[in-house]
C-alpha positions as CSV (number, residue, x, y, z in Angstrom):
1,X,89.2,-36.8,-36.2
2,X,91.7,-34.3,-34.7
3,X,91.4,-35.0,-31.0
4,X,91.5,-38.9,-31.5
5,X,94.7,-38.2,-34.3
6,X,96.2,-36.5,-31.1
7,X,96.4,-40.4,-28.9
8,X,97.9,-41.8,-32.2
9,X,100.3,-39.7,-32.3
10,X,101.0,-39.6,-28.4
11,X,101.3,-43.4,-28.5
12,X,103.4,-43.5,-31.7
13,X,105.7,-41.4,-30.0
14,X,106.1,-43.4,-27.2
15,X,106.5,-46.6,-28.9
16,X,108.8,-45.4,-31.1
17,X,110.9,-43.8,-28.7
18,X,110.4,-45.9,-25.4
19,X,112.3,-45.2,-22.8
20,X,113.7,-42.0,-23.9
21,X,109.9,-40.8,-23.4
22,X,108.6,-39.4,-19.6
23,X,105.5,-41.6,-21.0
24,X,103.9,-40.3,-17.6
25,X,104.6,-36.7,-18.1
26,X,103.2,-35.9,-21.5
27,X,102.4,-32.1,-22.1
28,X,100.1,-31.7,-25.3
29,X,99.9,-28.0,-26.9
30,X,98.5,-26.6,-30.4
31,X,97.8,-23.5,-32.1
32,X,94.4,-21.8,-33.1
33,X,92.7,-24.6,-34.3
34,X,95.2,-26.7,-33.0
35,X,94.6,-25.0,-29.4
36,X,91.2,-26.1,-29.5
37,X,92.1,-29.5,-30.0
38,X,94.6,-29.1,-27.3
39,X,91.5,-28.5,-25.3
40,X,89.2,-31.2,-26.7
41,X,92.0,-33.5,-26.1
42,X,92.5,-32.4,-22.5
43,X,88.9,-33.6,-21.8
44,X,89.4,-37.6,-22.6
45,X,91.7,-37.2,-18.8
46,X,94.6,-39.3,-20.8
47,X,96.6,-39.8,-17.4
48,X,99.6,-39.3,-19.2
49,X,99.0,-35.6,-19.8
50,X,100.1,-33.7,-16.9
51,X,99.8,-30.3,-18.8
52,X,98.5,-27.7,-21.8
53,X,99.9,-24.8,-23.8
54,X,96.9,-23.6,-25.7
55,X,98.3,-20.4,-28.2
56,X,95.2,-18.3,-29.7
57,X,93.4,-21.1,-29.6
58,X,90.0,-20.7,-32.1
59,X,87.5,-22.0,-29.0
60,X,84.9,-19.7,-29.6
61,X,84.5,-21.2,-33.6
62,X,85.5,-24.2,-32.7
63,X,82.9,-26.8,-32.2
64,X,80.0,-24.3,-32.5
65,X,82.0,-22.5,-29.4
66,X,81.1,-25.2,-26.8
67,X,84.4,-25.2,-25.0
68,X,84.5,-21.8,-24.3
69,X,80.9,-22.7,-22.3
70,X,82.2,-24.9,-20.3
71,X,84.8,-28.0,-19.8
72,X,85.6,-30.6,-17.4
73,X,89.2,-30.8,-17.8
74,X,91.2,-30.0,-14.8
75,X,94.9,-30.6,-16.7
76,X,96.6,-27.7,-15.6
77,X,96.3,-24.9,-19.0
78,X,98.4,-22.6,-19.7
79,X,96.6,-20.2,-22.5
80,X,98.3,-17.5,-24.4
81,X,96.7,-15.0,-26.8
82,X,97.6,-11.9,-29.1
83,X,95.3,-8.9,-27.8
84,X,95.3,-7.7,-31.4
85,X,94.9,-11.3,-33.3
86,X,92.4,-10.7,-36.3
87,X,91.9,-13.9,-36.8
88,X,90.1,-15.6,-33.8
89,X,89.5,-11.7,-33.1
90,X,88.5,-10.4,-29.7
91,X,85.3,-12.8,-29.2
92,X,88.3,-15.4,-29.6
93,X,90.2,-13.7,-26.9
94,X,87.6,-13.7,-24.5
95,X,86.4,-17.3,-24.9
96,X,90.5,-18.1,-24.4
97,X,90.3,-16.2,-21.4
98,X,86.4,-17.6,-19.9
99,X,88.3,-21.3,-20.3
100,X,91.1,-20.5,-18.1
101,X,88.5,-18.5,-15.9
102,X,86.1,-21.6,-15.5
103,X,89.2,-24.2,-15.7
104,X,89.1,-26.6,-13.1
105,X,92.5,-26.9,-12.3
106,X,95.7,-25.0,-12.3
107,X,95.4,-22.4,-14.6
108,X,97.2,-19.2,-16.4
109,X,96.7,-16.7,-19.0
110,X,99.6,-14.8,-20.8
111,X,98.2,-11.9,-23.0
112,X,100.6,-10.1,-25.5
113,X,99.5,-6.9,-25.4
114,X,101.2,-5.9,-29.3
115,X,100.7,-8.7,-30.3
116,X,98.4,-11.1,-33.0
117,X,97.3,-14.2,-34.6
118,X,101.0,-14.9,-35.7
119,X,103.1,-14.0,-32.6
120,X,103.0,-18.0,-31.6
121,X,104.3,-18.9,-35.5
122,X,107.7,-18.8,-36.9
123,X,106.2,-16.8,-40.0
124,X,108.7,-14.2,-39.7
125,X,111.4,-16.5,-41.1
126,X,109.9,-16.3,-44.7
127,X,108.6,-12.4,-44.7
128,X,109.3,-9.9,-41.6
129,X,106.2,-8.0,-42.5
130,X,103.8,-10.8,-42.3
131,X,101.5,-8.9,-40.3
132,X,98.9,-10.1,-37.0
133,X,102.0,-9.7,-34.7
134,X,104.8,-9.8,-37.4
135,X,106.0,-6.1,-38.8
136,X,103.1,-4.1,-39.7
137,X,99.7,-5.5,-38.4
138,X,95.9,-4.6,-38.9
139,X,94.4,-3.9,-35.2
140,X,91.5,-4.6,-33.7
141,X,90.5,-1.1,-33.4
142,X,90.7,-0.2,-37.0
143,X,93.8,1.3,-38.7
144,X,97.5,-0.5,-37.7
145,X,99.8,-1.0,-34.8
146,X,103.6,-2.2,-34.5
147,X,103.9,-5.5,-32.5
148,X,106.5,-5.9,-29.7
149,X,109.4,-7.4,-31.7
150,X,108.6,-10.8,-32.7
151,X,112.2,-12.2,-31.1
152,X,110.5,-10.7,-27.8
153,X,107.4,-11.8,-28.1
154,X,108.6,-15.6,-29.1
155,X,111.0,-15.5,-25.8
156,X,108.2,-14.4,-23.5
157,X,106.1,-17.2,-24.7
158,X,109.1,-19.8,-24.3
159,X,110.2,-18.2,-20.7
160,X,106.9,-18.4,-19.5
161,X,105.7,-21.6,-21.3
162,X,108.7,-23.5,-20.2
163,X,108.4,-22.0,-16.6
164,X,104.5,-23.6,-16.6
165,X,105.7,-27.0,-18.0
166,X,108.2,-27.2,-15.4
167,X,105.6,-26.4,-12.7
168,X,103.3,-29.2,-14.0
């Protein structure tokens, strides 16, 4: 069970590492699949979670799409997607961007416009042509497109995920 394996690992972490821990300003984040249990997580309201970072995060296959319909999380989100990511593909993209739309709390949306599936990973480090947002990708549209350079694309999301973590 994913979203009860997240609290395991939260509370391991804090036992383990006590007082070097802000145990009361946790921040929980995941990629594709791993977004979506960033978002099932978010809806237990652990109090120690003060914020989200969901990356391309597979909500509308997820779960037979049901957090995409609605949620009653109001942990302030932070959701970032690839415009041209093949993988949870534009149906993905617009489920990301209905949860921050019906979020009940703080929320924000960071799209990379040249960017895919793979812009959140660190991919590039074992083949620079790795394609959906690394060298040569497939679009969306049909044919291929050249991502924004993957060291740009990785320091937007840091700048602006950092920014939101330190808001929250």
């Amino acid at each position: 069970d994913r979203v009860a394996d997240v609290k395991v690992v939260l509370d391991g972490v804090i036992d383990d590492l006590g007082d070097a821990v802000d145990a009361d300003r946790c921040a929980v984040t995941g990629m594709s699949f791993g977004g979506w249990t960033t978002a099932a997580y978010c809806e237990q309201n652990d109090p120690r979670v003060k914020a989200a970072v969901l990356m391309c995060p597979s909500l509308a296959m997820s779960d037979g799409g049901k957090l995409s319909k609605g949620h009653t999380s109001t942990i302030p989100a932070l959701v970032m997607v690839g415009r041209e990511d093949t993988v949870i593909g534009t149906e993905g993209n617009a489920a990301a961007q209905n949860y921050i739309t019906t979020h009940g709390g703080p929320a924000a949306y960071l799209e990379i416009i040249r960017g895919g599936h793979c812009s959140f990973t660190s991919c590039d480090l074992y083949n620079a042509a790795y394609g959906n947002g690394i060298g040569p990708s497939k679009s969306l549209a049909g044919g291929t497109y050249e991502p924004l350079d993957i060291a740009e694309q990785h320091a937007v999301c840091n700048e602006y995920g950092l920014a939101f973590l330190d808001a929250h």
